[in-house]
C-alpha positions as CSV (number, residue, x, y, z in Angstrom):
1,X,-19.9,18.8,106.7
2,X,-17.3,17.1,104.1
3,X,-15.6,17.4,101.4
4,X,-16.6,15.0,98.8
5,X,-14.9,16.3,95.6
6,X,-12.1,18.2,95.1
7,X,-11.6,19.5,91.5
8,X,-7.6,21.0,90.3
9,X,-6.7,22.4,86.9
10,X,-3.1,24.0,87.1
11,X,-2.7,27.1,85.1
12,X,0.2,28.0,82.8
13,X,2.1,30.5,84.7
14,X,3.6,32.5,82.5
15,X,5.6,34.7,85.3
16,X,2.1,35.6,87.4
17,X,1.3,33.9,91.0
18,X,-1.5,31.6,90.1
19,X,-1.1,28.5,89.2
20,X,-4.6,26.9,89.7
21,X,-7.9,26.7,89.7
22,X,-9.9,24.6,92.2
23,X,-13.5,23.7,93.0
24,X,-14.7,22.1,96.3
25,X,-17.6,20.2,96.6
26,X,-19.3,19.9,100.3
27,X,-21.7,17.4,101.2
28,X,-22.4,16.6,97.1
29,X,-24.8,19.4,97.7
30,X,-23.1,22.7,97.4
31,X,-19.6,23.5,95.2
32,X,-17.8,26.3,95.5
33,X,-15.7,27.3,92.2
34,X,-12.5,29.5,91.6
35,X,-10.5,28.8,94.4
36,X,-7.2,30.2,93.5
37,X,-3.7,28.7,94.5
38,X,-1.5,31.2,94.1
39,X,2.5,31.3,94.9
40,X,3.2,34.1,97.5
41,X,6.8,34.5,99.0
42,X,6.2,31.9,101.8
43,X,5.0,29.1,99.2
44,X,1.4,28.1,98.4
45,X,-1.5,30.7,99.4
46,X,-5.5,29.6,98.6
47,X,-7.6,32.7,97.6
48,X,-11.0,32.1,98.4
49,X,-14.0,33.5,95.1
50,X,-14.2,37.3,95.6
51,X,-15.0,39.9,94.0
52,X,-13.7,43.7,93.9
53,X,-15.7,46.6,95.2
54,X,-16.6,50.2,93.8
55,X,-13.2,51.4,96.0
56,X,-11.5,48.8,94.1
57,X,-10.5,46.1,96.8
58,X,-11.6,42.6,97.0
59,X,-13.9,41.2,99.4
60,X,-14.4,36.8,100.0
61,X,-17.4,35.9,98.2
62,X,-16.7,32.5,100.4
63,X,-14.5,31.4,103.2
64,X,-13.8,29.5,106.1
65,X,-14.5,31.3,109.3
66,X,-12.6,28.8,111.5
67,X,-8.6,28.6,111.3
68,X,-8.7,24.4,111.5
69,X,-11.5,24.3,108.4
70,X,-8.4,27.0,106.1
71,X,-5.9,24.4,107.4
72,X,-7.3,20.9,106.2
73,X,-8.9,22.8,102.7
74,X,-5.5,23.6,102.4
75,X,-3.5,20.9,103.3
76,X,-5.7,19.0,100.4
77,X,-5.5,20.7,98.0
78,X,-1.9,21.9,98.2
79,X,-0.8,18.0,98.8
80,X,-3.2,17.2,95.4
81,X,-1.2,20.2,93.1
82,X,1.7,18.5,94.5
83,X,1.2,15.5,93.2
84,X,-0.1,17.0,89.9
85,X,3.3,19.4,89.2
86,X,5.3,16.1,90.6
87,X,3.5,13.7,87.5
88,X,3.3,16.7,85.1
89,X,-0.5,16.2,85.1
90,X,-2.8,19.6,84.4
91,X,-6.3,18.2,86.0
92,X,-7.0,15.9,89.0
93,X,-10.0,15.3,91.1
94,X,-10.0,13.7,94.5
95,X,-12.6,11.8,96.1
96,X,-12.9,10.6,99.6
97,X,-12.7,7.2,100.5
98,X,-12.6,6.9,103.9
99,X,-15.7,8.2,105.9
100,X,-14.8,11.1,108.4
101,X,-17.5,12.7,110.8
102,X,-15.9,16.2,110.1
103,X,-14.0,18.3,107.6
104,X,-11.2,19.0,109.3
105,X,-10.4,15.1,110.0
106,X,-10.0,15.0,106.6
107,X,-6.4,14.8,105.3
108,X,-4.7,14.5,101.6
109,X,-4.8,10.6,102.1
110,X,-8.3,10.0,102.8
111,X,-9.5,10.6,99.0
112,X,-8.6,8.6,96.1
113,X,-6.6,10.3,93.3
114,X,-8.6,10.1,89.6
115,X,-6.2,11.9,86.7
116,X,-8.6,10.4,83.8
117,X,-11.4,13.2,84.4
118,X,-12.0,16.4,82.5
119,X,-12.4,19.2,83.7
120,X,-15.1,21.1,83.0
121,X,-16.8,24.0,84.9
């Protein structure tokens, strides 16, 4: 499985802890949307879709089961809101360009940056 599309939006912070938006795309078959980056005390965290149950906590309606698949979802899209707070840019999507047998081979620098698209869900 790949990634074959990543989608960011930032989000005007306005003094709360997210600050985007961001939908994956795996295998130009299946996209998961609302992927939260939000800023914790240690820096970036990504908050997988959930929703909140009758006792009022949340529960992942998605999420990586394996520690290595977090790691390179997050290395990408962290390095891409990066380069978007870094050029003052509020939408970005990222496209591989260099084939990779799995996911977690797949770093920042393997996709090709593309500001001009609009985001749209």
């Amino acid at each position: 499985m790949l990634i074959t599309h990543v989608r960011i939006r930032t989000i005007e912070n306005n003094g709360k802890r997210m600050v985007g938006v961001v939908s994956l795309t795996l295998d130009d078959m299946i996209v998961i949307h609302d992927v939260k980056i939000l800023i914790g005390t240690d820096g970036l965290f990504l908050a997988m879709p959930s929703r909140m149950k009758k006792s009022g906590t949340f529960s992942d309606i998605v999420h990586p089961i394996r520690k290595d698949v977090r790691t390179a979802i997050e290395n990408i899209v962290f390095d891409g809101y990066r380069y978007m707070t870094e050029k003052s840019i509020t939408s970005l999507d990222l496209y591989p360009v260099t084939e990779r047998t799995d996911l977690t081979e797949q770093t920042y620098s393997n996709f090709e940056i593309r500001e001009d698209e609009t985001f749209t869900e």
